[in-house]
Residue, then its C-alpha position, 0 to 999 in steps of 0.5 A: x489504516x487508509x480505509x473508505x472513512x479516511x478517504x471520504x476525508x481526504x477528498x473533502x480536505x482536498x475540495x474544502x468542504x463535504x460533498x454536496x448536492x449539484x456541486x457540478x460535474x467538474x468537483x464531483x469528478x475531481x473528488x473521484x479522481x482523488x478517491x481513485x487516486x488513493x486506491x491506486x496508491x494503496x495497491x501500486x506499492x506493492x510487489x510480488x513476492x518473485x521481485x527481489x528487493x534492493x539489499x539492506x532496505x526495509x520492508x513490509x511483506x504480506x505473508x501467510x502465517x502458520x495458521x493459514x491467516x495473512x498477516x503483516x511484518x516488518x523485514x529487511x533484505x540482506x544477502x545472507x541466502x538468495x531472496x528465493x529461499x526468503x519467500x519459500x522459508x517465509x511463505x511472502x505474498x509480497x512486500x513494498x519498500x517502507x520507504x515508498x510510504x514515508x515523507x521524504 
């Protein structure tokens, strides 16, 4: 999971060395950028569950579980019934292509 520690760890990788006190305005607002960056990153791969996905790519949908609880899944799209019935029958949230997070 890319939480904040993971971030905080990015950042630093990035400018090459740990935030420090009266670094300059220009890093501190490189680092923020960066920060920003990968939390733009980690919600803009996602997509409503009313987009329907290309057929046969793999996905990782958010769904609500039969408790009530959010939970995660692997899945593939495939033409067997329409994309609408998918996100009912499995009650998905929304979903992005695994191939959006994989080194090309």
């Amino acid at each position: 999971m890319i939480d904040e520690k993971k971030i905080t760890e990015a950042v630093d990788a990035y400018i090459g060395y740990p935030k420090e006190v009266g670094e300059g305005v220009d890093v501190s607002m490189r680092r923020d950028a960066f920060r920003e960056g990968a939390k733009w990153f980690k919600e803009a791969i996602w997509h409503d569950a009313k987009e329907e996905p290309e057929i046969d790519k793999t996905l990782i949908i958010q769904y609500t579980g039969i408790l009530n609880e959010v939970s995660y899944d692997k899945d593939r799209h495939v033409a067997i019934c329409p994309w609408e019935l998918n996100v009912k029958r499995l009650r998905i949230l929304k979903w992005f292509y695994m191939d959006d997070i994989l080194p090309k």
